[in-house]
PDB file of N, CA, C and O in Angstrom:
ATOM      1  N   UNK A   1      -7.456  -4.150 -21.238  1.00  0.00           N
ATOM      2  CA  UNK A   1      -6.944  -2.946 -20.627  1.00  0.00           C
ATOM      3  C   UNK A   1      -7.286  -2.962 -19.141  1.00  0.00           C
ATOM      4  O   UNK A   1      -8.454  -3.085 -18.772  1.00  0.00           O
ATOM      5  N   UNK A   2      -6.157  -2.824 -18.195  1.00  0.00           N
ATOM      6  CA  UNK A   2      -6.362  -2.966 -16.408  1.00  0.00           C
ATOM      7  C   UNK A   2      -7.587  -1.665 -16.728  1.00  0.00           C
ATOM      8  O   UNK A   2      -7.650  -0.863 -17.659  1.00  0.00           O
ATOM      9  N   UNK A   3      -8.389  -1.846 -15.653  1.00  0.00           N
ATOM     10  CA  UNK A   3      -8.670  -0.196 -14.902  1.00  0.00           C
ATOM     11  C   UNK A   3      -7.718   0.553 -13.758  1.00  0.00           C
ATOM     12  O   UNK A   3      -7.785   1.740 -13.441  1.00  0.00           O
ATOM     13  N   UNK A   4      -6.954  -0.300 -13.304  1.00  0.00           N
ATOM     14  CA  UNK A   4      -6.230   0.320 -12.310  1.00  0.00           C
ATOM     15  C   UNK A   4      -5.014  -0.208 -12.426  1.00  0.00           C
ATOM     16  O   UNK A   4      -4.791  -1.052 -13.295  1.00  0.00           O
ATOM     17  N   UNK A   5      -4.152   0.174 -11.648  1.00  0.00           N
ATOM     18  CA  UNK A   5      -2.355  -0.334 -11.739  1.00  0.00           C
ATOM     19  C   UNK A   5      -2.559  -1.304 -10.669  1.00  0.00           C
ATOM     20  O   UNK A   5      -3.302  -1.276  -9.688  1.00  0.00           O
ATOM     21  N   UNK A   6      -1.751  -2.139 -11.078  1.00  0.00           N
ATOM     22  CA  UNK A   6      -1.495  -3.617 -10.043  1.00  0.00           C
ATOM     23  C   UNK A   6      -0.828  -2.868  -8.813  1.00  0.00           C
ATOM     24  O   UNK A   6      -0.426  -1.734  -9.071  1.00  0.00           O
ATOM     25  N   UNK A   7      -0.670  -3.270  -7.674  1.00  0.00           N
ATOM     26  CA  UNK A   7       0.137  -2.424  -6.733  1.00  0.00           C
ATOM     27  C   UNK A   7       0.300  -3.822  -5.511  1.00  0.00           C
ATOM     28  O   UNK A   7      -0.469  -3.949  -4.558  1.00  0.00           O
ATOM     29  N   UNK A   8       1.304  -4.640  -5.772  1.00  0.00           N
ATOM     30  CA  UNK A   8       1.699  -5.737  -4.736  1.00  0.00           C
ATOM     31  C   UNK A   8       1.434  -5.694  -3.596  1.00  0.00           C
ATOM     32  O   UNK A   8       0.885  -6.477  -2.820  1.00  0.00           O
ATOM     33  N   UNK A   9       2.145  -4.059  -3.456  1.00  0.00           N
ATOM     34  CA  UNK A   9       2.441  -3.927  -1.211  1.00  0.00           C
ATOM     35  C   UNK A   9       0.724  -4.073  -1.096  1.00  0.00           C
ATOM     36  O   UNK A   9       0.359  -4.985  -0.354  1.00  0.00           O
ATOM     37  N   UNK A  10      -0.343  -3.281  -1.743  1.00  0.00           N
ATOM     38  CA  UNK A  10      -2.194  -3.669  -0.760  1.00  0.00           C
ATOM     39  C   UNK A  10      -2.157  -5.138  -1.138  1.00  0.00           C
ATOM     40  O   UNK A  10      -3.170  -5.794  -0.893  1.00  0.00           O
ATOM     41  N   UNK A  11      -1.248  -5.664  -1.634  1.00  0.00           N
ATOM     42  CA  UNK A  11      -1.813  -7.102  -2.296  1.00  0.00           C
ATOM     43  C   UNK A  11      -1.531  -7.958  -0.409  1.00  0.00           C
ATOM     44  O   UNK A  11      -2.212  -8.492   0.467  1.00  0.00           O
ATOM     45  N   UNK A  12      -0.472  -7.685  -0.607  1.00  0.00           N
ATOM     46  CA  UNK A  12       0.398  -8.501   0.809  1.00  0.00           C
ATOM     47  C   UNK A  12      -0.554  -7.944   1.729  1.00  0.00           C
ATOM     48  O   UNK A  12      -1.631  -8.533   1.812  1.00  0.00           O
ATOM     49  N   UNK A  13      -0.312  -6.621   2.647  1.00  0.00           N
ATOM     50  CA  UNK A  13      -1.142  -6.422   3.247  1.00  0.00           C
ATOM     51  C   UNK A  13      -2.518  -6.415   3.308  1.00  0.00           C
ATOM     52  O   UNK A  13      -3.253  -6.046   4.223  1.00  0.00           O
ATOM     53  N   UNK A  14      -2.767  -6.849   2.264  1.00  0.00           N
ATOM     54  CA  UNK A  14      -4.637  -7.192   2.535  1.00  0.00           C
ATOM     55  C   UNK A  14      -4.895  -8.468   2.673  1.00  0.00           C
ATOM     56  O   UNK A  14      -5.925  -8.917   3.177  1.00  0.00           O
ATOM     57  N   UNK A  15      -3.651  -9.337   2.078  1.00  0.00           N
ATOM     58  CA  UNK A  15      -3.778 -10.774   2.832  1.00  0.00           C
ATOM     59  C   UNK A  15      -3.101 -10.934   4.263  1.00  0.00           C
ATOM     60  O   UNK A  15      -3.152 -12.082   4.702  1.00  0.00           O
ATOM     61  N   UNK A  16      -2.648 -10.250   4.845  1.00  0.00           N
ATOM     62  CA  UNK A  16      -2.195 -10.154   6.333  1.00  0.00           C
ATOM     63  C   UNK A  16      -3.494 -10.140   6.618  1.00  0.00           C
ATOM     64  O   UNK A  16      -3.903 -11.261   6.919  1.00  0.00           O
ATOM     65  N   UNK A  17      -4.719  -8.866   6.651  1.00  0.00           N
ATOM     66  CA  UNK A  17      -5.225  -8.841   7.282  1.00  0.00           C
ATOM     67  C   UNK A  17      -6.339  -9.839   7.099  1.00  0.00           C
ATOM     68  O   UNK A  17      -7.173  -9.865   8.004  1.00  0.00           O
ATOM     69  N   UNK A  18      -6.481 -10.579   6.193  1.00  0.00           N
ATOM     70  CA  UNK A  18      -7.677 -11.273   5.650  1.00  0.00           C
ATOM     71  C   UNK A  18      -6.868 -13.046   6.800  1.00  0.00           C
ATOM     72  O   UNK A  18      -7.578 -13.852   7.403  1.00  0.00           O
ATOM     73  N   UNK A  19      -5.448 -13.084   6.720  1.00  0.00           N
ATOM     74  CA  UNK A  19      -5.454 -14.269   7.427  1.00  0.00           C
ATOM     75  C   UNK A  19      -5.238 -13.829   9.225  1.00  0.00           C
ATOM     76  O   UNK A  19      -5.277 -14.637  10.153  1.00  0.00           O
ATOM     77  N   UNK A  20      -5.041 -12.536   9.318  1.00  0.00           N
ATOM     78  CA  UNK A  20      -5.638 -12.367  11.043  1.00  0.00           C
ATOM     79  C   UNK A  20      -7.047 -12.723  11.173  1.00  0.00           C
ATOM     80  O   UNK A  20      -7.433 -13.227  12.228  1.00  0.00           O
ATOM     81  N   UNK A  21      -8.071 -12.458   9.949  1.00  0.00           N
ATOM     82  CA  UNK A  21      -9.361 -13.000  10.263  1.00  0.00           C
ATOM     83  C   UNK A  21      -9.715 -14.043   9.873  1.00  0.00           C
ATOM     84  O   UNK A  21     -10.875 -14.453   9.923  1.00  0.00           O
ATOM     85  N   UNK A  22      -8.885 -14.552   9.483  1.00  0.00           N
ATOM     86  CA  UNK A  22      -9.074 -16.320   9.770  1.00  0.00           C
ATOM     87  C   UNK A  22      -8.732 -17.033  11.178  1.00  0.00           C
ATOM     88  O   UNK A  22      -9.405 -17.923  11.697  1.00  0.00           O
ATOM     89  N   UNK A  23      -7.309 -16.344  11.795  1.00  0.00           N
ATOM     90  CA  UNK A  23      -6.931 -16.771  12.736  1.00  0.00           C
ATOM     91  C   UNK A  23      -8.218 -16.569  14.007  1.00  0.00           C
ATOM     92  O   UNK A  23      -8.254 -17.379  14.932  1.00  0.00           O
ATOM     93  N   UNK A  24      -9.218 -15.437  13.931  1.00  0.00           N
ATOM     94  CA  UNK A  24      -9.911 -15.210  14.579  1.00  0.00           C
ATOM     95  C   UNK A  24     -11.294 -15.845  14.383  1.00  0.00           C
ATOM     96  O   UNK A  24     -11.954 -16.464  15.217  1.00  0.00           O
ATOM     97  N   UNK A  25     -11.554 -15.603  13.280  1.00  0.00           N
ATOM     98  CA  UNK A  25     -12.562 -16.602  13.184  1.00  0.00           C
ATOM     99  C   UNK A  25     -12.260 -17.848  13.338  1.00  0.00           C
ATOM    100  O   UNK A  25     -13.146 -18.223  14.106  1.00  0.00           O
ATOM    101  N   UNK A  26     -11.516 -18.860  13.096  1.00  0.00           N
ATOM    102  CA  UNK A  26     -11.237 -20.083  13.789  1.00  0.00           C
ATOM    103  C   UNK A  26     -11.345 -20.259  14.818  1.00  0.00           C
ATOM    104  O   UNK A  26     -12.065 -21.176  15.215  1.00  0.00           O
ATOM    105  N   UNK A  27     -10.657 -19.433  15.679  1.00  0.00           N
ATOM    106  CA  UNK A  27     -11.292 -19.227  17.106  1.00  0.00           C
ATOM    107  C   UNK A  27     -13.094 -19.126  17.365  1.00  0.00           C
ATOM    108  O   UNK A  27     -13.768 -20.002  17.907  1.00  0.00           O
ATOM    109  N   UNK A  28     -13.633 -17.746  16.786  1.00  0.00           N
ATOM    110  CA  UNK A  28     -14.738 -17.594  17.372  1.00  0.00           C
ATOM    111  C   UNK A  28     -15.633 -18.882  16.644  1.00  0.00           C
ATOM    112  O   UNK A  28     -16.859 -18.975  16.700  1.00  0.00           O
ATOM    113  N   UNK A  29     -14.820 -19.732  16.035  1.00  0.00           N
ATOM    114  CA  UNK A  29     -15.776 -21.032  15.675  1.00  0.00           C
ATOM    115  C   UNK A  29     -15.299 -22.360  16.566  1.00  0.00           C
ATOM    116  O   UNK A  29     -15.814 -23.478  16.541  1.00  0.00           O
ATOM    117  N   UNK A  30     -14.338 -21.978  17.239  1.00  0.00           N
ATOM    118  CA  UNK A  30     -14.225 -23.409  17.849  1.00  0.00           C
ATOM    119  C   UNK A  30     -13.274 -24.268  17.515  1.00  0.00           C
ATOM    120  O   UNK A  30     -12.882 -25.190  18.231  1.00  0.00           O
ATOM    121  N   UNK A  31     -12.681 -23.863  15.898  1.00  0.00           N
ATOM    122  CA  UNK A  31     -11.966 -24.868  15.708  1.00  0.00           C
ATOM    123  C   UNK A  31     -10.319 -24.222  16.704  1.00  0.00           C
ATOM    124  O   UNK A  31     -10.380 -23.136  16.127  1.00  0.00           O
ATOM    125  N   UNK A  32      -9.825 -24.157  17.066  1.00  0.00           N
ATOM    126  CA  UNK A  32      -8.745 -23.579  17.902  1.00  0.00           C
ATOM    127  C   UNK A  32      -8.863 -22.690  18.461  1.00  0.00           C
ATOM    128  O   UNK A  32      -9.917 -22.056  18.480  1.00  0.00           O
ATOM    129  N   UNK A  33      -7.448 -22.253  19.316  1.00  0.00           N
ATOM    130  CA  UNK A  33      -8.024 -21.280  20.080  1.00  0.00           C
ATOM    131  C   UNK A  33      -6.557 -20.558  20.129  1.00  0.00           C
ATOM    132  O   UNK A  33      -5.550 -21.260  20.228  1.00  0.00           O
ATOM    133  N   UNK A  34      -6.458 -18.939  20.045  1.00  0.00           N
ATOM    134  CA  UNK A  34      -6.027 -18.176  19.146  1.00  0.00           C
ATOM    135  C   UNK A  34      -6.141 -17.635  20.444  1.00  0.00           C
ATOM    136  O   UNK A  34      -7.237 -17.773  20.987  1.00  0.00           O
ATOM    137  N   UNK A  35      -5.058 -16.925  21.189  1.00  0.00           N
ATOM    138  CA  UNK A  35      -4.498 -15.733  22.007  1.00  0.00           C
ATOM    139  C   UNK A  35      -4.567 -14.468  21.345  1.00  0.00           C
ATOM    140  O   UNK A  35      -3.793 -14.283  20.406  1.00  0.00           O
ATOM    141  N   UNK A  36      -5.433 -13.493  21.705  1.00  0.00           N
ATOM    142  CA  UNK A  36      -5.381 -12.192  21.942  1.00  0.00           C
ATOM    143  C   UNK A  36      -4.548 -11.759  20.908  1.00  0.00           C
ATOM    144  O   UNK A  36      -4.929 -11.596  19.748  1.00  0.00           O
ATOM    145  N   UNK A  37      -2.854 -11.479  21.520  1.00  0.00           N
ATOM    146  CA  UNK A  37      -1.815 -11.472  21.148  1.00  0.00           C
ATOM    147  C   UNK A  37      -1.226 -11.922  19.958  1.00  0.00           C
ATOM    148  O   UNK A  37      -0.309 -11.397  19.326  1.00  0.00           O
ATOM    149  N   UNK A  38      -1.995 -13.190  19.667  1.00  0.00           N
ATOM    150  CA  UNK A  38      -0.919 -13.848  18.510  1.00  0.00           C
ATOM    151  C   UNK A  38      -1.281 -13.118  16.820  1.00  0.00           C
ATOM    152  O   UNK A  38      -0.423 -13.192  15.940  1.00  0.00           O
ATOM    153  N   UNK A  39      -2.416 -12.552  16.606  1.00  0.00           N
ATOM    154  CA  UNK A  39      -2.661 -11.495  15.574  1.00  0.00           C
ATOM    155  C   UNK A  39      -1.737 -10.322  15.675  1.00  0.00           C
ATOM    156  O   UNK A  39      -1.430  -9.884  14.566  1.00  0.00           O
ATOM    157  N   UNK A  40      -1.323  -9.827  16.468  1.00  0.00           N
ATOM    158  CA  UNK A  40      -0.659  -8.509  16.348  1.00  0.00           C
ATOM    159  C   UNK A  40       1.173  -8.850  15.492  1.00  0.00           C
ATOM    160  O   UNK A  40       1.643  -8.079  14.655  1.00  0.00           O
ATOM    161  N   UNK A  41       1.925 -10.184  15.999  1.00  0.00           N
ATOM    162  CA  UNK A  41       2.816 -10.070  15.180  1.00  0.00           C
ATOM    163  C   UNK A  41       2.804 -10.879  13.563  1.00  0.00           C
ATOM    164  O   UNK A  41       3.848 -11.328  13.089  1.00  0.00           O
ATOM    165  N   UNK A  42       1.673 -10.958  12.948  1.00  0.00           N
ATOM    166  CA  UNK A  42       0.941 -11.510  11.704  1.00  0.00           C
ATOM    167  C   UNK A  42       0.655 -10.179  11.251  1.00  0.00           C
ATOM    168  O   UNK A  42       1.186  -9.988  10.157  1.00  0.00           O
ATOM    169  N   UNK A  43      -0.113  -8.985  11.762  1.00  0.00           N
ATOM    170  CA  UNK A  43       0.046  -7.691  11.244  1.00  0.00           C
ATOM    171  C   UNK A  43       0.930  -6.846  10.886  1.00  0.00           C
ATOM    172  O   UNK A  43       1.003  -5.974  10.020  1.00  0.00           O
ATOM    173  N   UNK A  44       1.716  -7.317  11.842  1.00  0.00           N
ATOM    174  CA  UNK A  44       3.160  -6.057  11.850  1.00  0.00           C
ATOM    175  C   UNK A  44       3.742  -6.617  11.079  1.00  0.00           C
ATOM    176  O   UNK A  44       4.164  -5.806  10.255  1.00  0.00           O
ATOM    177  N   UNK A  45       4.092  -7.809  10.803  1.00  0.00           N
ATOM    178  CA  UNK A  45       4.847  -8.509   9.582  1.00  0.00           C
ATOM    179  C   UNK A  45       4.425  -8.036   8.294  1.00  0.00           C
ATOM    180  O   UNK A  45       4.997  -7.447   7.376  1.00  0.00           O
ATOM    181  N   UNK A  46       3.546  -8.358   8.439  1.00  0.00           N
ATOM    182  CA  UNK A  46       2.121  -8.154   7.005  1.00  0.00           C
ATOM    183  C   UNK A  46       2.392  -6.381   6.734  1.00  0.00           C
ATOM    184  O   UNK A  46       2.856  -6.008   5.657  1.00  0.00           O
ATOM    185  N   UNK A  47       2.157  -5.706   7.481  1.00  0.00           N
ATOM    186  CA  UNK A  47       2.567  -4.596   6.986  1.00  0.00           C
ATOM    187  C   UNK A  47       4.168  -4.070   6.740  1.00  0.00           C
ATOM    188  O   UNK A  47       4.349  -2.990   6.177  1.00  0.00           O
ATOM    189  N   UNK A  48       4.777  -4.507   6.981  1.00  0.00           N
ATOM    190  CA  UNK A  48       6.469  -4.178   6.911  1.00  0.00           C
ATOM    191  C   UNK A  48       6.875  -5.275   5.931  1.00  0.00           C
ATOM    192  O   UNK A  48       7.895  -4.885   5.362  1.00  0.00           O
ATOM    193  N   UNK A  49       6.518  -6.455   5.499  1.00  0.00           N
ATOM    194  CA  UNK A  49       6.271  -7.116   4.192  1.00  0.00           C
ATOM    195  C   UNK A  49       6.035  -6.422   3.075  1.00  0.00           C
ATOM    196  O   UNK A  49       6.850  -6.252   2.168  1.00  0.00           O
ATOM    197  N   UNK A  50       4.399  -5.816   3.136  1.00  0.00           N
ATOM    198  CA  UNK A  50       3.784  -5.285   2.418  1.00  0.00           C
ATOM    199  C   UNK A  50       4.855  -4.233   2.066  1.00  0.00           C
ATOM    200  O   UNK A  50       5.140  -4.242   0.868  1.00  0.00           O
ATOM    201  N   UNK A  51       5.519  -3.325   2.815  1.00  0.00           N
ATOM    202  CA  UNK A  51       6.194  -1.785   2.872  1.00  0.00           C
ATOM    203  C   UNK A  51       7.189  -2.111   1.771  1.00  0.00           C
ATOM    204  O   UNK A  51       7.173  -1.841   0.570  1.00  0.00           O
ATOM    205  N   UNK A  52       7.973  -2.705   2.453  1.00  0.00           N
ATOM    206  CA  UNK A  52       9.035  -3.683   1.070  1.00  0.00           C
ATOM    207  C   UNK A  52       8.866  -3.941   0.051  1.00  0.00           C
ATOM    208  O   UNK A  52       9.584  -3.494  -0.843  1.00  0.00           O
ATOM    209  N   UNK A  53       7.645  -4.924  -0.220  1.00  0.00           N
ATOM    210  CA  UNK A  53       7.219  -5.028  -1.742  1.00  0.00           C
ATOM    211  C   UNK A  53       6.902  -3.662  -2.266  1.00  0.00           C
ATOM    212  O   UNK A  53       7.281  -3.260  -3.366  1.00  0.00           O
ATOM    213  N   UNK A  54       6.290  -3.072  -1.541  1.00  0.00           N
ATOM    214  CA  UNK A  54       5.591  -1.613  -2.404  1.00  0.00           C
ATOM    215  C   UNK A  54       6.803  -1.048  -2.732  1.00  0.00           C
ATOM    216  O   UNK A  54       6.743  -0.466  -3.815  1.00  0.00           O
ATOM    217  N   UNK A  55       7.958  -1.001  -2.160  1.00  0.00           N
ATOM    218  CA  UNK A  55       9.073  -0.039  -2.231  1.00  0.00           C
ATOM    219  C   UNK A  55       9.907  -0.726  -3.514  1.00  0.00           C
ATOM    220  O   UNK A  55      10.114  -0.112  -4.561  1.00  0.00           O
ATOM    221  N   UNK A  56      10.352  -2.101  -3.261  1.00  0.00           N
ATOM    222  CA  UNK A  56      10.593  -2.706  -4.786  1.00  0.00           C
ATOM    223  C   UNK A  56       9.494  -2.717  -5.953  1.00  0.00           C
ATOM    224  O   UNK A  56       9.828  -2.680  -7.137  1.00  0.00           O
ATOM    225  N   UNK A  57       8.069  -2.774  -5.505  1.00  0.00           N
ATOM    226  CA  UNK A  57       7.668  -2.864  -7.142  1.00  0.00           C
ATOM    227  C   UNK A  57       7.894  -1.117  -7.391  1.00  0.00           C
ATOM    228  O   UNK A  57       8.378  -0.858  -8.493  1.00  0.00           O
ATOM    229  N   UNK A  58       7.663  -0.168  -6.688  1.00  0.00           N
ATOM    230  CA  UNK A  58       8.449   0.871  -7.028  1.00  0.00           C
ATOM    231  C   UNK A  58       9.277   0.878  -7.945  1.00  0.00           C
ATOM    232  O   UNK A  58       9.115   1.126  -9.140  1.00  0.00           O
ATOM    233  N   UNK A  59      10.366   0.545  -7.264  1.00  0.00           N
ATOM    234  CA  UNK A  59      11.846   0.750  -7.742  1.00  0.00           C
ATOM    235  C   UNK A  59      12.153  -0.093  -8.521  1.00  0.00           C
ATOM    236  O   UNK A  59      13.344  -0.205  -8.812  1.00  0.00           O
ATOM    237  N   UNK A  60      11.227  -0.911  -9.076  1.00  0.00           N
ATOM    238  CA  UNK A  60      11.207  -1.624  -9.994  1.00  0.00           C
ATOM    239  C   UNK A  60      10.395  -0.724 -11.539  1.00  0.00           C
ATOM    240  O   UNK A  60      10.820  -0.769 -12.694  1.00  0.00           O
ATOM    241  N   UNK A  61       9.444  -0.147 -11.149  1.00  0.00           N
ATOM    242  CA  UNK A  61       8.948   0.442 -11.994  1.00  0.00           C
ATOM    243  C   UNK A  61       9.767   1.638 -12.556  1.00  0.00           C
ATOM    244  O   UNK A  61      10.023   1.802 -13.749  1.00  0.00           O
ATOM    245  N   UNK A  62      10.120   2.403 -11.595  1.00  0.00           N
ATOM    246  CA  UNK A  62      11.217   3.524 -11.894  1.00  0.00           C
ATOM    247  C   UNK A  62      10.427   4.446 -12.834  1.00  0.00           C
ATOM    248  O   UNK A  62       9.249   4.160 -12.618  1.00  0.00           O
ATOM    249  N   UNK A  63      10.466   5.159 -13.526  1.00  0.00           N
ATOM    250  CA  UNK A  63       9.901   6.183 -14.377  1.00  0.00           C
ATOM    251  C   UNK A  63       8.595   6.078 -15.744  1.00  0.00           C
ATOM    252  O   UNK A  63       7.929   6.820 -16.466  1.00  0.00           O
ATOM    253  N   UNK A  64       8.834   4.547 -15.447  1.00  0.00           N
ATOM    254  CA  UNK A  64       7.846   4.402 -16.107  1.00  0.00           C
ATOM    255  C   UNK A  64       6.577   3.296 -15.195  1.00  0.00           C
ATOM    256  O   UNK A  64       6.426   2.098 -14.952  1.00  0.00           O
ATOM    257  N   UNK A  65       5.831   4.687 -14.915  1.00  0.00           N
ATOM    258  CA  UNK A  65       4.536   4.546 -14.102  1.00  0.00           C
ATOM    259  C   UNK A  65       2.975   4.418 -14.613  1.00  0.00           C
ATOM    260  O   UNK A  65       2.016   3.951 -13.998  1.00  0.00           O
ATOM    261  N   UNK A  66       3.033   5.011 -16.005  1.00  0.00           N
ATOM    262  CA  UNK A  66       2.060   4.613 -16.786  1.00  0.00           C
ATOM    263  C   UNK A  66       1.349   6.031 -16.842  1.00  0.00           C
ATOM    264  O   UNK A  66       0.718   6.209 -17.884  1.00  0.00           O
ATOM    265  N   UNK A  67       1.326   7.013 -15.983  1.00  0.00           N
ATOM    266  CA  UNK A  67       0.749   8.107 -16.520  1.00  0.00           C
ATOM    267  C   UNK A  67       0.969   9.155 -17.189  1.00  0.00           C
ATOM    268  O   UNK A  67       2.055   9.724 -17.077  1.00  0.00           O
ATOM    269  N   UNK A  68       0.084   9.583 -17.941  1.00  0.00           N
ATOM    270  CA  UNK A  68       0.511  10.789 -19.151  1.00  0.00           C
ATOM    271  C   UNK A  68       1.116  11.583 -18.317  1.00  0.00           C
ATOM    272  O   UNK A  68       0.909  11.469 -17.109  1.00  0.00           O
ATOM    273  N   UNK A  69       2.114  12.686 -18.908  1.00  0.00           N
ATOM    274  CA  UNK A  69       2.862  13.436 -18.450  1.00  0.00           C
ATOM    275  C   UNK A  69       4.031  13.078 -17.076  1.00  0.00           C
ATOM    276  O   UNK A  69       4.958  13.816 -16.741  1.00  0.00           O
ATOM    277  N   UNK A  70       3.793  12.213 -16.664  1.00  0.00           N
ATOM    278  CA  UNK A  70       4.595  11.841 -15.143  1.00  0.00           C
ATOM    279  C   UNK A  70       5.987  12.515 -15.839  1.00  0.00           C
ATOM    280  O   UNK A  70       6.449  13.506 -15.273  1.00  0.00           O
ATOM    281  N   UNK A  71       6.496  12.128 -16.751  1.00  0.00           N
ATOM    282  CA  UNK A  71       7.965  12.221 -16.819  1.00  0.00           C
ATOM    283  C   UNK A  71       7.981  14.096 -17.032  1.00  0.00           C
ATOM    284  O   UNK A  71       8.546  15.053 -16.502  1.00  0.00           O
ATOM    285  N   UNK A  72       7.434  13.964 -17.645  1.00  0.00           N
ATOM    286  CA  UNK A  72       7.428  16.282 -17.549  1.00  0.00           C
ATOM    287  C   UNK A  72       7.404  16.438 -16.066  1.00  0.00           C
ATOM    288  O   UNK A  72       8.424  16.855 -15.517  1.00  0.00           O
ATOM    289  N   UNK A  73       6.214  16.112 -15.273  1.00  0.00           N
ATOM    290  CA  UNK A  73       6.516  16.445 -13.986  1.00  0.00           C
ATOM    291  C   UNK A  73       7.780  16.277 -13.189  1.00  0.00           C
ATOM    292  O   UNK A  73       8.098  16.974 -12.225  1.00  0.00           O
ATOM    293  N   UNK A  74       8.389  15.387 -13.640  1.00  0.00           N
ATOM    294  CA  UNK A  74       9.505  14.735 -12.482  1.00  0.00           C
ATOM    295  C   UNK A  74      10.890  15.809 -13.017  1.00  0.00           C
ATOM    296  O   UNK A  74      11.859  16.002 -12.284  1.00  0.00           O
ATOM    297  N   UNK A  75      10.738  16.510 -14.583  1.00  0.00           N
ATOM    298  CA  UNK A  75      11.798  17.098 -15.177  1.00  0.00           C
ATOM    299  C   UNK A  75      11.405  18.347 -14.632  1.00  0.00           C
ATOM    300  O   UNK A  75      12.240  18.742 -13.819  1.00  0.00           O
ATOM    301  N   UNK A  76      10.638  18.958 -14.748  1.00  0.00           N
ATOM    302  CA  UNK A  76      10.243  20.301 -14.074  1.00  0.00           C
ATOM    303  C   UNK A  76      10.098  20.304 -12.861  1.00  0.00           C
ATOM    304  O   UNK A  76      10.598  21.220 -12.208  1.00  0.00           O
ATOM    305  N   UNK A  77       9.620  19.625 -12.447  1.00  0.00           N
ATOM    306  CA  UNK A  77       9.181  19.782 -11.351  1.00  0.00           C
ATOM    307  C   UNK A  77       7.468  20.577 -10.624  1.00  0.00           C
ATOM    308  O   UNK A  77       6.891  20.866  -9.576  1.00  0.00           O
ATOM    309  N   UNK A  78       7.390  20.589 -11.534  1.00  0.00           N
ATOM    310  CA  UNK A  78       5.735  21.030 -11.600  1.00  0.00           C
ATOM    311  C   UNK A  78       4.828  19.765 -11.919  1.00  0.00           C
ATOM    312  O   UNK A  78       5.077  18.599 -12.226  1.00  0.00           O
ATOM    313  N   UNK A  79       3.440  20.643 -11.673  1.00  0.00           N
ATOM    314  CA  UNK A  79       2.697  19.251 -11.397  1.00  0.00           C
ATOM    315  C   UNK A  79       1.303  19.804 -10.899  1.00  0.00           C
ATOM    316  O   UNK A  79       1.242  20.875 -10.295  1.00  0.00           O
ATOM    317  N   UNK A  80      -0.126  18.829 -11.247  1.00  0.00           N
ATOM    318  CA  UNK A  80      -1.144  19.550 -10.638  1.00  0.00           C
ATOM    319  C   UNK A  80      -1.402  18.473  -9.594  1.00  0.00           C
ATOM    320  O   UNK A  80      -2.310  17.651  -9.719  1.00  0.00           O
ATOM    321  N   UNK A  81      -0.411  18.516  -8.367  1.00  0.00           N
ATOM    322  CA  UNK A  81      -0.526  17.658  -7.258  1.00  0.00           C
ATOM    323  C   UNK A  81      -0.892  18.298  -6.114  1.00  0.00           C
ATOM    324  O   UNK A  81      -0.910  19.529  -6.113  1.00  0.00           O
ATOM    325  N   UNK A  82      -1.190  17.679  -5.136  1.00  0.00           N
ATOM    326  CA  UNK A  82      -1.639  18.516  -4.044  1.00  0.00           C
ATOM    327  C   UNK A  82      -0.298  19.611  -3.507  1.00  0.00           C
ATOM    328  O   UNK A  82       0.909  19.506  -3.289  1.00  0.00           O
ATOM    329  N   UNK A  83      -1.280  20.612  -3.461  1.00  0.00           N
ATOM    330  CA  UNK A  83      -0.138  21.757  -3.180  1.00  0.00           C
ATOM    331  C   UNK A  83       0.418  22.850  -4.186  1.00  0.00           C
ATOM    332  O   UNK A  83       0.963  23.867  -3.760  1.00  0.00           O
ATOM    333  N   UNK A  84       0.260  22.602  -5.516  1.00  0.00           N
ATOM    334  CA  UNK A  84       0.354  22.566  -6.738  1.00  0.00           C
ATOM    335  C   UNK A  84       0.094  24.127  -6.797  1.00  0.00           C
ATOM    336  O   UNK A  84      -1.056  24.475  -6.532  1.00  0.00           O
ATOM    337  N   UNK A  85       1.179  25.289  -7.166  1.00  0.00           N
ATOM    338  CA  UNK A  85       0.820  26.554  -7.326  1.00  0.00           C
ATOM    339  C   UNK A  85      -0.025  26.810  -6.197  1.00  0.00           C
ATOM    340  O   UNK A  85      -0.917  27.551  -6.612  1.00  0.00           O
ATOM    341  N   UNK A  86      -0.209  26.552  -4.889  1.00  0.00           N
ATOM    342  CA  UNK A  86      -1.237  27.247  -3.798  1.00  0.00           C
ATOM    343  C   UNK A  86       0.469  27.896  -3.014  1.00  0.00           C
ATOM    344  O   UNK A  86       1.421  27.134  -2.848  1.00  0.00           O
ATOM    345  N   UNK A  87       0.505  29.373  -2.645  1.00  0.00           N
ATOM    346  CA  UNK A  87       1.030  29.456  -2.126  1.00  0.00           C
ATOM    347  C   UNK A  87       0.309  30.523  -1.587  1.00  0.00           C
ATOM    348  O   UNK A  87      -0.869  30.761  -1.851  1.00  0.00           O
ATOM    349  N   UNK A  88       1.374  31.480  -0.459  1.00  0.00           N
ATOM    350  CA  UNK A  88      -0.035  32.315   0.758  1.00  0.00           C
ATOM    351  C   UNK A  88      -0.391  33.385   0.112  1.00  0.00           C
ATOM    352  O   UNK A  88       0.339  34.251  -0.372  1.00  0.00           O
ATOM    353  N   UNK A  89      -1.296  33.326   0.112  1.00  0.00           N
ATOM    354  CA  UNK A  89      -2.682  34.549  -0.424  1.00  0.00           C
ATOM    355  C   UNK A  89      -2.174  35.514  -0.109  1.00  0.00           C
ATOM    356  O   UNK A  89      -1.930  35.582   1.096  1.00  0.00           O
ATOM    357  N   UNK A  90      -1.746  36.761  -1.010  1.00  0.00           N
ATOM    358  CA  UNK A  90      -1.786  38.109  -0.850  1.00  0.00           C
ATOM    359  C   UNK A  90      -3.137  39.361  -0.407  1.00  0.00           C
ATOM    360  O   UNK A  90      -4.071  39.457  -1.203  1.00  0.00           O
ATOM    361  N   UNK A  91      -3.137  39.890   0.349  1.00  0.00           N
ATOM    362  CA  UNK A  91      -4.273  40.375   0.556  1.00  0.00           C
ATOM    363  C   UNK A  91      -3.874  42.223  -0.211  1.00  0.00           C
ATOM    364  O   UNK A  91      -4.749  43.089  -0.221  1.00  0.00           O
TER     365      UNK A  91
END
């Protein structure tokens, strides 16, 4: 049994950022030498990669998300989500 749901898009983006710190540490070791600059379009990729996958394994998953009740919520429209029955206080 997972403890948690697989979720691709932190998968991608956490290897973006894990190989900007390679690119940097290679540098601060000597073995090459790595411009300032050249990490920032390895991030932006890495995250707009990442955005994509998250949005297909989404839409891949579609309604079945794995948690109790999700599908009541999505038919009603109710829900104990943030925001959930708070509306402005009557005095």
């Amino acid at each position: 049994m997972l403890r948690h749901e697989f979720r691709p898009g932190r998968l991608v983006a956490g290897s973006a950022f894990v190989l900007a710190g390679v690119l940097y540490a290679g540098d601060a070791g000597g073995h090459w030498e790595t411009p300032w600059f050249a990490v920032i379009p390895v991030v932006v990729a890495g995250l707009c990669l990442a955005a994509v996958t998250g949005l297909v394994a989404r839409a891949i998953r579609g309604h079945r998300d794995g948690r109790p009740g999700a599908s009541a919520e999505r038919s009603t429209g109710t829900g104990a989500g943030p925001g959930a029955g708070a509306g402005p206080a009557e005095s």
